[in-house]
N, C-alpha and C positions, 0 to 999 in steps of 0.2 A: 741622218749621216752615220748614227751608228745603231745597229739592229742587232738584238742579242735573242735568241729565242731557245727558251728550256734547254739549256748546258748543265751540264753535269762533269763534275771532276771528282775521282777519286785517287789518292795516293795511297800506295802498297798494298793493293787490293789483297783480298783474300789470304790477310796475315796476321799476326795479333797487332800490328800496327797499323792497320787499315783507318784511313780519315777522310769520311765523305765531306770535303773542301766546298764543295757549289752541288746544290740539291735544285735544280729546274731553276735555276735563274734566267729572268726574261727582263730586259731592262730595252727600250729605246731616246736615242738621241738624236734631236730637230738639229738641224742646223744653225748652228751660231749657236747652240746652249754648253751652258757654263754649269755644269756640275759637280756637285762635291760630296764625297763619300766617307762613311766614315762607322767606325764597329770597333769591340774589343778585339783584344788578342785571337786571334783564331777564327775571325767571321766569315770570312773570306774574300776580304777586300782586297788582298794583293794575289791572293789565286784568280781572284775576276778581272781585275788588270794584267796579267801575266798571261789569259787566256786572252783577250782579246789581243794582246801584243805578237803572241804563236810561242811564245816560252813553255809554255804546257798546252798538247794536244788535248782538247776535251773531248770525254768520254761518247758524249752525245749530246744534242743540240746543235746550233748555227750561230755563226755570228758574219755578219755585214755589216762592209765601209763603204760607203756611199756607191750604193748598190752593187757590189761585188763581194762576191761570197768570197769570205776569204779562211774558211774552216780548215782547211786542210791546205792551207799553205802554210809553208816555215815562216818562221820568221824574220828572212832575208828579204823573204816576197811580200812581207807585207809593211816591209821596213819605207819603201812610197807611199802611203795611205797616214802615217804616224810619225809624230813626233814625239820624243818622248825625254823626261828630265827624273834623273835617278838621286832616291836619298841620299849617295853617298855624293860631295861637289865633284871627288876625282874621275868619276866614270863616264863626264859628258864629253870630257878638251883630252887632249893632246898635252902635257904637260912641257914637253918640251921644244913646241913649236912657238912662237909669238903668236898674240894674240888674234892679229890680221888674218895669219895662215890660217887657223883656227876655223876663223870665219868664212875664208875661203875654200876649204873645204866644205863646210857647211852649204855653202851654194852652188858648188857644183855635184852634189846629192842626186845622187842617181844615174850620175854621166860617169867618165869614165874618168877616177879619181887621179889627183894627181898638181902639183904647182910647176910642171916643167916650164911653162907659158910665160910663168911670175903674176903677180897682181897688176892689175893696169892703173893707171891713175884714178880711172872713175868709179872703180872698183874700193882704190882707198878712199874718196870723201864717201861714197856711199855707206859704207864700213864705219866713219866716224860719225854720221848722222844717227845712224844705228845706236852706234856705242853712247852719243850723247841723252839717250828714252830711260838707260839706265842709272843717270847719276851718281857714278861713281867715279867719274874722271878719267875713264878709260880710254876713251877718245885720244887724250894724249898721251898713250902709252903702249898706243899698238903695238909696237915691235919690241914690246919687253916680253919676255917667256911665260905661258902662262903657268908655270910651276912656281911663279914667283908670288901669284896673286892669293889673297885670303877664301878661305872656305866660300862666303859670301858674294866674294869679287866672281868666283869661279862657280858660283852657281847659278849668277845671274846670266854669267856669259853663257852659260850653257842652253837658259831657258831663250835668249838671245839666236842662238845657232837652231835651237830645234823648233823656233818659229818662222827663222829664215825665208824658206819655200812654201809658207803658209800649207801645212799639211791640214789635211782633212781632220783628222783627228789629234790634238794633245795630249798625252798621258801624263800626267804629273804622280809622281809617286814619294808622296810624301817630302815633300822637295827641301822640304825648310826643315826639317825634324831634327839635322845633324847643325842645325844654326841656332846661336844663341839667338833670346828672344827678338831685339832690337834689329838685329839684321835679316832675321827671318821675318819680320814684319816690311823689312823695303823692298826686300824679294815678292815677297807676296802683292804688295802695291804695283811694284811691276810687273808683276804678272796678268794681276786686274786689268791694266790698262793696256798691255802687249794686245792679251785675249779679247776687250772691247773694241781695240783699234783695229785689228782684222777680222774681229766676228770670229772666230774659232770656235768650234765645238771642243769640247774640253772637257776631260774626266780626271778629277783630281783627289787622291786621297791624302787624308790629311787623320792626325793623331790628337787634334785640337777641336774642341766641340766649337768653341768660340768663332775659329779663324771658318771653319765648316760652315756657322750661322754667317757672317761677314761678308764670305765671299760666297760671289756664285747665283746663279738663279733659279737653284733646285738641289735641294739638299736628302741623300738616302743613307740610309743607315742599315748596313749590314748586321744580322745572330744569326749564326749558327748553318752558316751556309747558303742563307737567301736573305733577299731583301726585306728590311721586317716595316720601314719608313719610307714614304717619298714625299717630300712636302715641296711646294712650288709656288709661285704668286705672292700675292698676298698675307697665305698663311706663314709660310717662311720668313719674311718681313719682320710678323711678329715673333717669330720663335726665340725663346732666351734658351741657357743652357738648363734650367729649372722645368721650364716645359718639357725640353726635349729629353731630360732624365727622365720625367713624366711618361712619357710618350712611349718612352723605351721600358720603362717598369712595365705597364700595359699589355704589349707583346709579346714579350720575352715571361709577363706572368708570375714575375718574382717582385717582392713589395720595396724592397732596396736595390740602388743603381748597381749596376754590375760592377766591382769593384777593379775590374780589367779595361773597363770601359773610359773609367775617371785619371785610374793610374799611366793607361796608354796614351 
């Protein structure tokens, strides 16, 4: 579903700020797989999300969603292929439409936007069977504003809206970072079960070694611009965050965990 072969990214080339971001990363995603990513400060986990999204043109290499090269398209064009939920909750909704509307954009994604039509009735119980997978009581509160709802409320609705159309690929970008721990643990549960109830392929980074081992069924760990970990099956099953320090001391070649690593 998604093909990534030998990319390269570099920002501010040939200046004293020059920072080789992605050095020949080559990563592939089966359908239906649930992956989760995860590096210090600087690895280049969110430059490799941002390229596959088309937020940064890569320098060189390819990348394919479900077999359509989609390298040199903007990011407009490849806004059908992705769904995508951003650290910050404000960036996915509408804040000052109602929740329904919200949604209703969301489903007509890719068509010619717009609610001049209004919502139909079967449009709203679909909408609240929806909103009932997230547990938050939303359901009965469609038509309240979503600038009214909490960080959590508003993040869930978002990952809600950008599974809508069952895209090909999920991007999750750190989703839960800006949530305190409790409610970034319900978001994440629903997330689990959004991504196994439609099979999604899904690439998610995350700042938590824990939540990285927990979810998912393939776990990679970005230094210093490439991939340094892929663990999958079985092994990942077992992985604690003791291994996985482990594992990462190893590669990276240094005897103590990277202290950007544990702090991020």
């Amino acid at each position: 579903m998604l093909e990534i072969k030998n990319i390269w990214k570099t920002f501010n080339a040939n200046t004293v700020n020059e920072k080789v971001a992605l050095k020949g990363v080559s990563l592939t995603l089966n359908d239906g797989e649930f992956v989760t990513v995860i590096g210090g400060n600087g690895a280049g986990k969110s430059t490799l999300m941002n390229a596959v999204a088309g937020v940064y043109p890569v320098d060189a290499g390819s990348i394919t969603i479900d077999g359509v090269d989609v390298t040199h398209l903007p990011e407009h064009k490849r806004a059908p292929y992705i769904g995508r939920v951003f650290q910050d909750p404000m960036m996915g909704t509408a804040a000052t439409m109602q929740i329904e509307e919200n949604l209703a954009l969301a489903a007509r994604r890719g068509q010619v936007r717009g609610l001049k039509a209004g919502i139909t009735k079967g449009e709203r119980e679909k909408y609240r069977e929806l909103l009932k997978i997230l547990d938050l009581g939303l359901e009965d509160r469609m038509t309240s504003k979503v600038g009214l709802l909490s960080g959590g409320q508003r993040q869930a609705l978002t990952l809600l809206m950008a599974t809508l159309r069952k895209p090909r690929l999920l991007l999750l970008d750190e989703h839960t970072a800006a949530l305190d721990p409790k409610t970034a643990a319900k978001v994440l549960d629903t997330t689990e079960r959004i991504v196994q109830k439609d099979k999604l392929t899904t690439l998610m980074i995350t700042h938590n070694m824990k939540d990285a081992i927990v979810h998912g069924d393939r776990l990679i760990m970005m230094y210093n611009g490439k991939i340094a970990i892929d663990v999958s099956g079985e092994e990942k099953k077992k992985l604690t965050v003791e291994s996985l320090l482990d594992m990462f001391s190893k590669v990276s070649g240094s005897d103590e965990a990277d202290d950007k690593l544990l702090l991020s």
